[in-house]
Wavefront OBJ file of the C-alpha trace (Angstrom):
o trace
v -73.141 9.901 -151.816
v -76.607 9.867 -150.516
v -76.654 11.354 -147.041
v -78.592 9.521 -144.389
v -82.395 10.468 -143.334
v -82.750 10.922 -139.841
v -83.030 7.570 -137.399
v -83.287 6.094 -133.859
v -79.812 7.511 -132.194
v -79.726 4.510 -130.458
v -80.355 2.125 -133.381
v -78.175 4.747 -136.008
v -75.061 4.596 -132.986
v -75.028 0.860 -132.613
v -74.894 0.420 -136.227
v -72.378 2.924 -137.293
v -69.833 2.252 -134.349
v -68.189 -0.696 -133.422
v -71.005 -3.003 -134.162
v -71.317 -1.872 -137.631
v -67.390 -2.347 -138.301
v -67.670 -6.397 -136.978
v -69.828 -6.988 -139.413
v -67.731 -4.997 -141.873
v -64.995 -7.713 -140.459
v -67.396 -11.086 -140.103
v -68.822 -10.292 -143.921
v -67.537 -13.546 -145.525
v -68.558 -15.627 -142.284
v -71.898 -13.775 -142.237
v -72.536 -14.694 -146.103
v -71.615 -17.922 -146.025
v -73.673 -18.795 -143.158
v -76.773 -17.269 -144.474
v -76.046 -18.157 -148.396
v -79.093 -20.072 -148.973
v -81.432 -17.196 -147.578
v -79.752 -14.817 -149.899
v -80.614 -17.035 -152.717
v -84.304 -17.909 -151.806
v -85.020 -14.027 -151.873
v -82.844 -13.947 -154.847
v -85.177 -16.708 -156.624
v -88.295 -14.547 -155.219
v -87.263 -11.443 -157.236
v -86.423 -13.687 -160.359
v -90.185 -15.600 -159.732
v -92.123 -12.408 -158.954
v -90.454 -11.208 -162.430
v -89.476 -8.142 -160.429
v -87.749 -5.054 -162.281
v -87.166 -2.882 -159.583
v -86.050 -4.641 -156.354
v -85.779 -2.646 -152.665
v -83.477 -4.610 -150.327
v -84.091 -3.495 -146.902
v -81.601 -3.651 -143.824
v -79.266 -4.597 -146.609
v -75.914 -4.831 -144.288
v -72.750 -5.123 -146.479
v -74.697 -5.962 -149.461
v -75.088 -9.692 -150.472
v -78.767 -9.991 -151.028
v -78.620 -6.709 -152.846
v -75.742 -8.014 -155.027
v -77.650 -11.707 -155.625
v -80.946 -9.963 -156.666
v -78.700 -7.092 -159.193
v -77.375 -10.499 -160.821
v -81.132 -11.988 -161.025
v -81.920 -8.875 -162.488
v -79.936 -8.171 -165.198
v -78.555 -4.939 -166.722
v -82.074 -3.724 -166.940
v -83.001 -4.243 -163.699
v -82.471 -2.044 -160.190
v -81.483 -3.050 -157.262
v -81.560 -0.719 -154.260
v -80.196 -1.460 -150.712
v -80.495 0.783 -147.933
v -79.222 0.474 -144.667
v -78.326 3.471 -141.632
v -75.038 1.785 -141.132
v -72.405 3.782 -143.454
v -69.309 1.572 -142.655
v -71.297 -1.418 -143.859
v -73.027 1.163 -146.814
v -69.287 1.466 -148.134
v -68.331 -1.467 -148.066
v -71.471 -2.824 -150.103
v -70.115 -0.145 -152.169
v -66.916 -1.535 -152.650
v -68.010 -5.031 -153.569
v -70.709 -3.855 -156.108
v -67.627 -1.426 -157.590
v -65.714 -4.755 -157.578
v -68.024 -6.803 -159.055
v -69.573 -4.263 -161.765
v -72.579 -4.415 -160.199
v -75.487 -2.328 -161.208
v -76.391 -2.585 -157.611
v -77.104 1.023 -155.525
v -76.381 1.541 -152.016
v -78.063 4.511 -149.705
v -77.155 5.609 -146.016
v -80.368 6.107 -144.840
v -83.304 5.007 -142.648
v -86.173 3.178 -144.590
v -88.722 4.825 -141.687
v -88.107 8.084 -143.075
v -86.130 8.211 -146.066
v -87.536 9.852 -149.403
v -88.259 6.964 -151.064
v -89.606 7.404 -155.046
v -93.422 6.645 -154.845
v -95.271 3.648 -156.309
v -91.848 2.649 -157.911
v -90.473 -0.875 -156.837
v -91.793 -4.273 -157.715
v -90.508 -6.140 -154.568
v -88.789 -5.500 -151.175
v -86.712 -7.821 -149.663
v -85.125 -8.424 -146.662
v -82.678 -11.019 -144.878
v -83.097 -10.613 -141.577
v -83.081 -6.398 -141.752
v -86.840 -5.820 -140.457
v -86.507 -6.379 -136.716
v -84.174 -3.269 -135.751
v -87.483 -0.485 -136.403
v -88.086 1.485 -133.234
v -91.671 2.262 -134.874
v -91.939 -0.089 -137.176
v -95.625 0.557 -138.476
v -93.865 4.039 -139.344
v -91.438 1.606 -141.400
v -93.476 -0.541 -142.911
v -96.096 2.688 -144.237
v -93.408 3.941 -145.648
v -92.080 0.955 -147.706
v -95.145 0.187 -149.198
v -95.699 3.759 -150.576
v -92.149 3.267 -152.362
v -93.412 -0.278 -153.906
v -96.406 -0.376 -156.843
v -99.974 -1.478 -156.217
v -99.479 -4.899 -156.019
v -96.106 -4.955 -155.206
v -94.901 -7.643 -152.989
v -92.371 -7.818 -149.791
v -90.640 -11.052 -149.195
v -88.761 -10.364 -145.683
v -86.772 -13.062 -143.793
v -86.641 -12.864 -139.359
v -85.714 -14.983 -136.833
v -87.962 -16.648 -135.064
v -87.783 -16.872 -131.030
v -84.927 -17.292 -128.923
v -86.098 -20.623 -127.334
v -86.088 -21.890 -131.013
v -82.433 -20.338 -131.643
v -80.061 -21.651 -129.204
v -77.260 -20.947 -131.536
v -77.592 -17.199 -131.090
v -78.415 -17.233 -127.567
v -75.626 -19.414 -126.047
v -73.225 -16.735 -125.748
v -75.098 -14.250 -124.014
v -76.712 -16.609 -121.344
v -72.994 -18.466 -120.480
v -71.697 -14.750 -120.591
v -74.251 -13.185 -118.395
v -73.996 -14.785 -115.061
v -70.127 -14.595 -114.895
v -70.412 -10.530 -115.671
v -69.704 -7.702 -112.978
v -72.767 -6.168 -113.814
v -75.575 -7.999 -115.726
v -76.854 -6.114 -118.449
v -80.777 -5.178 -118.306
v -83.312 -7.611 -119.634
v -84.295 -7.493 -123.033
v -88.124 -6.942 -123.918
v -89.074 -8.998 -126.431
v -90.838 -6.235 -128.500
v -87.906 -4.053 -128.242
v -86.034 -3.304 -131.397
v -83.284 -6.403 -132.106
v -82.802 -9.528 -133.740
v -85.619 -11.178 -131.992
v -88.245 -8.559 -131.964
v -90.464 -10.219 -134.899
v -90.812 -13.887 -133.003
v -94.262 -13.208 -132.643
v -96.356 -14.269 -135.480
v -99.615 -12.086 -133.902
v -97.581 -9.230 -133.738
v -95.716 -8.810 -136.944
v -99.156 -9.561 -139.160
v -100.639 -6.578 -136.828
v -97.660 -4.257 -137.971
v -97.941 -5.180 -142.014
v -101.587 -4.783 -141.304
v -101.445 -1.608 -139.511
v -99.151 -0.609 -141.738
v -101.457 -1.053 -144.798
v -99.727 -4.232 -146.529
v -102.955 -7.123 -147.243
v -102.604 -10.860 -147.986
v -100.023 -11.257 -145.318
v -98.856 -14.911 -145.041
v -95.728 -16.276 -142.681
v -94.264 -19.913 -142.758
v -91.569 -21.104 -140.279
v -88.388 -22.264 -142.089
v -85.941 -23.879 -140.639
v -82.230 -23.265 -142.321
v -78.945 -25.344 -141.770
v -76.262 -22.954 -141.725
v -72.310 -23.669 -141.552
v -69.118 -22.081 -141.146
v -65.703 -22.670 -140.917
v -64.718 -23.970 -137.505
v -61.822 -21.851 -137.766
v -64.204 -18.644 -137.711
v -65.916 -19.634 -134.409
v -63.369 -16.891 -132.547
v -64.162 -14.525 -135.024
v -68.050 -14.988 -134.997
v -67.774 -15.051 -130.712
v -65.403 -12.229 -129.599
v -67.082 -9.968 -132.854
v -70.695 -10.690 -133.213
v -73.926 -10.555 -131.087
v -74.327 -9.177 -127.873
v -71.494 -11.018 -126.661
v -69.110 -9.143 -128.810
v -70.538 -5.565 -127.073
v -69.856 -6.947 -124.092
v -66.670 -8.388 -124.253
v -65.274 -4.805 -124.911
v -66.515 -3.518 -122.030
v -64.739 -5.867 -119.264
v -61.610 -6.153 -118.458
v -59.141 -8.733 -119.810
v -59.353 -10.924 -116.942
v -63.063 -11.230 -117.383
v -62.827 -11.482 -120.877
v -60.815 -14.652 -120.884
v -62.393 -15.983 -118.379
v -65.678 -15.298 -119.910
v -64.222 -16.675 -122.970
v -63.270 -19.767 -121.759
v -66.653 -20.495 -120.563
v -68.130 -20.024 -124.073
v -65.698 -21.727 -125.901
v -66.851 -24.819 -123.889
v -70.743 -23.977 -124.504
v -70.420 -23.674 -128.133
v -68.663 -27.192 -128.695
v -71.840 -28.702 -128.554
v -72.426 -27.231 -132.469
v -68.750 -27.894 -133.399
v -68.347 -30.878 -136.174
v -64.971 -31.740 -136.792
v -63.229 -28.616 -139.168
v -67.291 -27.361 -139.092
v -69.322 -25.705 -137.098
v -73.606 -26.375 -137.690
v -76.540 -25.102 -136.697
v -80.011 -24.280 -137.743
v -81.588 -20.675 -138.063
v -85.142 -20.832 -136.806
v -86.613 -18.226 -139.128
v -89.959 -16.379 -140.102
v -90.559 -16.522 -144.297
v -92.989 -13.483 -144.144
v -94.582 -12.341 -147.180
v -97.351 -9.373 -148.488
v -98.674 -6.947 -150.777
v -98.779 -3.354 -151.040
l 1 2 3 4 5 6 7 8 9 10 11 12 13 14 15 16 17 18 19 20 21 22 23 24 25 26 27 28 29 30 31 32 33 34 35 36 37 38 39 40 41 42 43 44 45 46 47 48 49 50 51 52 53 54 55 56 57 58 59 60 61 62 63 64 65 66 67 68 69 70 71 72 73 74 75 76 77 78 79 80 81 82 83 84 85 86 87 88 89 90 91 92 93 94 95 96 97 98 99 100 101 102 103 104 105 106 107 108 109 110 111 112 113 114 115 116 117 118 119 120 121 122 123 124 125 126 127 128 129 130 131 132 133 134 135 136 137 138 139 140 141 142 143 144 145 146 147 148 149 150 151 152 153 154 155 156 157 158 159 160 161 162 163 164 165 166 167 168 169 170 171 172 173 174 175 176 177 178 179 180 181 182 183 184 185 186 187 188 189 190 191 192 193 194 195 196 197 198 199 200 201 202 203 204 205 206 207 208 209 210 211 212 213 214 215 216 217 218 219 220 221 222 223 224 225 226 227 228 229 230 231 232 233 234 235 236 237 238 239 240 241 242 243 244 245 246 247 248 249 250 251 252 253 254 255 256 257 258 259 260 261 262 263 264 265 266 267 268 269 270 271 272 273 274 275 276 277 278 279 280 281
């Protein structure tokens, strides 16, 4: 097993604790949601006539696995991601599967990547978590060929996502103790939102012809998984478990409500406000 290169504690704790086991738990709801993305970077690799594919943030593996069956026998497909209980279980399904797909514990700021040697990196919605992430992105193009491309996918603001936000601001007011507020250039799923910003990091970080498009995703699950995907997921999920039960049901009551608003008969729908950011190395 390939042993993890050193990251944010912050970033490496949430990730490999609790947070990092929901996802473990929400991977089917996560991948069917977000199927189409998968696919798109999928078709990228497959376009770009990529070889040697870097999937970055790669969570419990499903863009990894899409672009290894793109690819071929003779291709590679690389994920890396600091969270190890999601690492193994990417393992698992590549083991499963007979995937050629690879998996690495690590951090892509500072991990030992081979030199000049992918074609492509990808990444569904993997790039936003960086504490430095000019650091991040220098260090991913010196692991991709001259010329080599990066097709990343990130969410787009918050305003523009009310599907990921209506938890935490029906949550918030009813809590003993209001978390702080978030800064919106602080490490999480919203940190890219501004366009300005992320073509100053890729630029910073040495990557030319940057280009970003909004795209706008429907995404669907089971209605069934709702309770999963609330008491689990988000920053809702990290809060839940610190309340007591009182609270929790109380708070959970409240959200249900919210979220009803998205629920379609046996479905639940919603669109993904996202950030289709390409550039070369």
């Amino acid at each position: 097993m390939v042993q993890a290169s050193s990251s944010s504690p912050d970033q490496a704790a949430h990730w490999n604790g609790p947070a990092g086991e929901a996802w473990v738990e929400a991977q089917e709801l996560l991948d069917g949601m977000f199927s189409g993305l998968e696919e798109a970077l999928a078709d990228t690799a497959a376009t770009a006539s990529a070889r040697r594919v870097l999937d970055i943030g790669c969570g419990t593996g499903a863009t990894t696995l899409a672009v290894a069956r793109r690819l071929g026998e003779d291709g590679e497909a690389l994920g890396v991601d600091i969270s190890a209980p999601m690492v193994t279980h990417a393992r698992a399904r590549a083991e499963r599967e007979g995937s050629q797909a690879r998996f690495v514990v690590a951090d892509a700021t500072t991990h030992a990547l081979p030199p000049a040697h992918f074609d492509l990196a990808v990444s569904r919605f993997g790039v936003m978590f960086f504490p430095d992430p000019v650091a991040a992105f220098a260090n991913i193009r010196r692991a991709l060929r001259p010329g080599g491309g990066l097709a990343a996918v990130a969410w787009r603001s918050r305003d523009e996502n009310p599907f990921m936000t209506t938890a935490e601001r029906t949550a918030v007011p009813m809590l003993p103790e209001a978390p702080p507020p978030r800064r919106p250039d602080a490490p999480g799923q919203f940190a890219f939102a501004d366009e300005s910003r992320v073509r100053g990091i890729l630029e910073d970080s040495g990557w030319g012809g940057v280009t970003m498009r909004p795209v706008d995703v429907d995404c669907t699950f089971p209605a069934t998984a709702l309770e999963l995907y609330l008491t689990r997921l988000g920053p809702l999920g990290t809060l839940l478990r610190e309340v007591d039960e009182v609270t929790r049901e109380r708070v959970l009551t409240a959200v249900r409500a919210a979220f009803q608003t998205f629920v379609h008969g046996d479905t639940v729908r919603f669109t993904a406000a996202c950030w289709w950011i390409e550039a070369r190395a």
